[in-house]
Legacy VTK file of the C-alpha trace (Angstrom):
# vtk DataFile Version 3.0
C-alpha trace
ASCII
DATASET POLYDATA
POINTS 263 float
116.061 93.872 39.793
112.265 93.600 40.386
110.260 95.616 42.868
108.266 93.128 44.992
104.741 95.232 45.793
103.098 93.873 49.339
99.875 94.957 49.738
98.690 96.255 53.330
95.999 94.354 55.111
93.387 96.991 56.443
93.107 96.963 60.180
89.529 97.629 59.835
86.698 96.688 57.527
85.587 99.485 55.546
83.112 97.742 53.424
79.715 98.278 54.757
77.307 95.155 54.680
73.702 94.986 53.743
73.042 93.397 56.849
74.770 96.506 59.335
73.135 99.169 56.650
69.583 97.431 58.050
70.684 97.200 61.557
71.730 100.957 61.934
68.299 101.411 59.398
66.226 100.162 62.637
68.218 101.616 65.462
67.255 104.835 64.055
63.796 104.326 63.308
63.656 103.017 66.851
64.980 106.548 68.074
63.174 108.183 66.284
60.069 106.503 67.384
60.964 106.192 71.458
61.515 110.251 70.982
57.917 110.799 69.408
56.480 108.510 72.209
57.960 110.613 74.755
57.855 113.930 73.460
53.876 112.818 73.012
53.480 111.691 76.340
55.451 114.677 77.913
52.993 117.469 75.543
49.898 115.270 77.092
51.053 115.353 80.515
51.679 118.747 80.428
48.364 120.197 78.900
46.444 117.613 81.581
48.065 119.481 84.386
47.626 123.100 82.048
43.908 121.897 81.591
43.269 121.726 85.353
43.940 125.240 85.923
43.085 126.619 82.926
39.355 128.707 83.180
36.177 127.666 81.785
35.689 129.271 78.738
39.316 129.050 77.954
39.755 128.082 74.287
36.589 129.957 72.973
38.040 130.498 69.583
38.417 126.788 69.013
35.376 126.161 70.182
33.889 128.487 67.754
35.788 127.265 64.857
34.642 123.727 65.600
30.753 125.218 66.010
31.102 125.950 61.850
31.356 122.330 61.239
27.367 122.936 61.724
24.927 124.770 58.722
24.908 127.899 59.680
20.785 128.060 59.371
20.734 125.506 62.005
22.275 128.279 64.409
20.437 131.082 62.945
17.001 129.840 62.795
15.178 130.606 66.211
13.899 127.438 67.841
10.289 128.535 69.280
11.058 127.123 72.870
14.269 128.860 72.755
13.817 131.033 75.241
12.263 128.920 77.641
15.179 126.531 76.958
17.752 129.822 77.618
15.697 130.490 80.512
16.201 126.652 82.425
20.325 127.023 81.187
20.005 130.128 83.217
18.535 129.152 86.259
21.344 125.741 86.593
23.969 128.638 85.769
22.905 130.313 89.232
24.628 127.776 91.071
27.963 129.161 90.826
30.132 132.369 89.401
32.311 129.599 87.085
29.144 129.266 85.463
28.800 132.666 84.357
30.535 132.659 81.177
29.086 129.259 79.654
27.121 129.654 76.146
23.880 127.802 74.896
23.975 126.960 71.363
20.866 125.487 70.360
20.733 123.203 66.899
17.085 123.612 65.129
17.219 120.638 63.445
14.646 117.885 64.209
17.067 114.792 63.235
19.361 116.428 65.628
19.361 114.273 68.954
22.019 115.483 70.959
23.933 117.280 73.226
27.439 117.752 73.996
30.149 120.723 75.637
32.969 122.200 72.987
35.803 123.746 74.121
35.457 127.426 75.278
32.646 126.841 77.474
29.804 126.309 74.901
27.388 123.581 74.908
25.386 121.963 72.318
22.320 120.629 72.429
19.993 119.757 69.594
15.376 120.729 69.010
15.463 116.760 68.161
16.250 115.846 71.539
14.334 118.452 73.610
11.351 117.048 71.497
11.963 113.727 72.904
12.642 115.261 76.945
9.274 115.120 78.408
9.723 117.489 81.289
11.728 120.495 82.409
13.465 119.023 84.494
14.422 116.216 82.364
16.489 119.642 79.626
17.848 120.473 83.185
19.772 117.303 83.672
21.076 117.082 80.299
21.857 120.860 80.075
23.567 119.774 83.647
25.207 117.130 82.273
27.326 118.898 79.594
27.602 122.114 82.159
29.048 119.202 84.736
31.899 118.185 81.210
32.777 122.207 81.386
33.571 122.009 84.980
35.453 119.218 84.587
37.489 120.282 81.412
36.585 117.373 79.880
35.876 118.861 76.851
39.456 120.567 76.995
41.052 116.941 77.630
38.904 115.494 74.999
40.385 117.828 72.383
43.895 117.637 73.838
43.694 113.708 73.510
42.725 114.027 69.346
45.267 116.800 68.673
47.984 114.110 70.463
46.900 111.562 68.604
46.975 113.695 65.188
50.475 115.045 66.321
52.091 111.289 67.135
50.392 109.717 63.887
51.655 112.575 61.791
55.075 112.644 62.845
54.869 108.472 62.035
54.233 110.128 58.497
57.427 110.685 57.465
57.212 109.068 54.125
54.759 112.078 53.085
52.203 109.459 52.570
48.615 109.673 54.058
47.963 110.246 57.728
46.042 107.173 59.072
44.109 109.830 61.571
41.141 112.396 60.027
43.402 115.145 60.352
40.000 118.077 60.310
38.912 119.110 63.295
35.497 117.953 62.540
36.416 114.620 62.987
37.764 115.480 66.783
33.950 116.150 67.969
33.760 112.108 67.038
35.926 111.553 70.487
33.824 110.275 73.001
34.004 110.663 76.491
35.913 107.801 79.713
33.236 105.876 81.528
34.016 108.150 84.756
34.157 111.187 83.035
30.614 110.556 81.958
28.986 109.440 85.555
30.731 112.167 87.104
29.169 114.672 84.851
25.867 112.716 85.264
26.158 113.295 89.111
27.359 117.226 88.859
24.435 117.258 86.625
22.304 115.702 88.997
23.681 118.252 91.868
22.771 121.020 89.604
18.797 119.956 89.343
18.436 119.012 92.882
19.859 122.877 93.576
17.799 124.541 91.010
14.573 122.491 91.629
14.982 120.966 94.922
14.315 117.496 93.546
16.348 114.980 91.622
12.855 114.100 89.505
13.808 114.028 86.345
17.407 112.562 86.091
16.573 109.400 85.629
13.556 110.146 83.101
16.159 112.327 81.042
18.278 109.160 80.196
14.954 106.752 80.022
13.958 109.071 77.226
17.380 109.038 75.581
17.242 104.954 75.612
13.769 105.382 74.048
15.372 107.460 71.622
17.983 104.576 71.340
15.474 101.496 70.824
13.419 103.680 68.383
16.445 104.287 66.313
17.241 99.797 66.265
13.352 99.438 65.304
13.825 101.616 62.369
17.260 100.924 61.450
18.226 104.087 61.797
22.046 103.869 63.012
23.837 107.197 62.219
22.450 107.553 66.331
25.352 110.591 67.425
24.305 109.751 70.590
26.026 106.802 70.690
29.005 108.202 69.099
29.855 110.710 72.130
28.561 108.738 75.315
28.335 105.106 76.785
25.695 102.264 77.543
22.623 104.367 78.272
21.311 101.452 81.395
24.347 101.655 82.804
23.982 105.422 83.607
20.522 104.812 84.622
21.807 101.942 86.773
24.512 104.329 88.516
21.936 107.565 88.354
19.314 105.597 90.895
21.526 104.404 93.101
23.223 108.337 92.915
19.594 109.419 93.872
18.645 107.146 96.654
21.893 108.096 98.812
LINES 1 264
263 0 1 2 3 4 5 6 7 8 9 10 11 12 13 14 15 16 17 18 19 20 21 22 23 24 25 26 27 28 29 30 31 32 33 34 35 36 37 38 39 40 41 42 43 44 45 46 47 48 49 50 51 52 53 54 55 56 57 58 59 60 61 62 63 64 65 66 67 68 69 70 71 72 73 74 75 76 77 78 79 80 81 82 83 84 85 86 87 88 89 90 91 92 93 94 95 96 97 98 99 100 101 102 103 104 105 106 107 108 109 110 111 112 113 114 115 116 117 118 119 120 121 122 123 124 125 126 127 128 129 130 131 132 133 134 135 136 137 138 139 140 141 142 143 144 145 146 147 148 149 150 151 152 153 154 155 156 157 158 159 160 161 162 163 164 165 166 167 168 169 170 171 172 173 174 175 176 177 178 179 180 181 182 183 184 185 186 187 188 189 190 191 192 193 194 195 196 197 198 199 200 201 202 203 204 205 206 207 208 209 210 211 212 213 214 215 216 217 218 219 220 221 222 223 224 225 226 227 228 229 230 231 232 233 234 235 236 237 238 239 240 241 242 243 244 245 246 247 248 249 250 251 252 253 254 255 256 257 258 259 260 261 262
């Protein structure tokens, strides 16, 4: 007598389709990807509100580090003027007790025409742009200027911003391949700064001159002779400008600056 076999139908499919293998495939890159948005977003949020409080010179050492990124003879080399430049940084640095810890770094290097604030409370500012300020005053509202980004933090929320990005973009990474974001802190300096964040250290900078020299002369020439700087640079076709790099249209702060000093 023969044994009949009858085979059991499965109650459930347990062969696994290409199709669901690429569906699950993009549900968890999804995940993955909402959780580095918001883990992001949260770190940002939370160093903004950090930032606020945080004191002036706070993050020094970075600021130090990202000062090497310079030759070192640049920073060693004494500028002839610099005392008399040390001596104007003082006198804006009377205004207020926050002010007190701020550093003056000054770059002697002629092709150097710049100035900006690095973390920590030190500010930058380069011999080829004090050649090109015609005044006094006009050093005191850019040396205002970047003292006005310290107050602010902005140079703290600047570097906060890159290290986000970096962060986000790296964990994207996950292959092991290249990062698609200049990982070195070098390249962080690069960051410029918001529109407002710029006028409103452009008007703490003008606050500072009108205190230290009772007059706002000299705000607006300070940014006429940075847009001098900027046409000379088109007439030669010389564009590696860092200027332009680290701030915004030039006439539009001039624009916003004289209507700042006729109120």
């Amino acid at each position: 007598m023969g044994i009949t076999y009858q085979g059991k139908i499965p109650t459930q499919n347990h062969n696994v389709s290409q199709q669901s293998l690429i569906t699950k495939s993009f549900q968890i890159i999804f995940s993955l990807f909402a959780f580095i948005i918001f883990f992001s977003l949260a770190i940002y949020f939370s160093l903004g509100i950090f930032i606020s409080y945080a004191p002036i010179n706070f993050g020094r050492t970075l600021g130090e580090t990202l000062l090497k990124t310079f030759e070192a003879d640049t920073l060693k080399t004494k500028y002839p003027q610099q005392e008399q430049i040390e001596a104007i940084f003082n006198k804006l640095k009377e205004a207020s007790p926050e002010l007190e810890s701020l550093d003056l770094r000054i770059i002697n290097n002629p092709d150097f025409k710049n100035a900006f604030a690095l973390p920590g409370g030190i500010i930058i500012i380069g011999t080829g742009l004090i050649k090109e300020l015609r005044s006094e005053q006009e050093i005191a509202m850019i040396l205002g200027h970047e003292i006005g980004h310290q107050v602010n933090r902005d140079a703290l929320r600047r570097l906060s911003k890159g290290v986000i990005f970096m962060l986000f973009y790296s964990s994207l990474a996950i292959s092991g391949g290249e990062v698609p974001v200049a990982s070195s802190l070098n390249n962080l300096l690069d960051l410029s700064f918001s529109r407002k964040q710029e006028l409103n250290a452009d008007e703490y900078g003008l606050g500072l001159l009108q205190q230290a020299y009772k007059s706002p002369s000299g705000a607006v020439e300070a940014f006429e002779s940075i847009l001098k700087i900027e046409q000379d640079s088109k007439v030669n076709n010389y564009l590696d400008l860092s200027f332009l790099k680290t701030h915004p249209d030039t006439n539009y702060r001039i624009k916003k600056l004289k209507e700042m000093v006729k109120e």
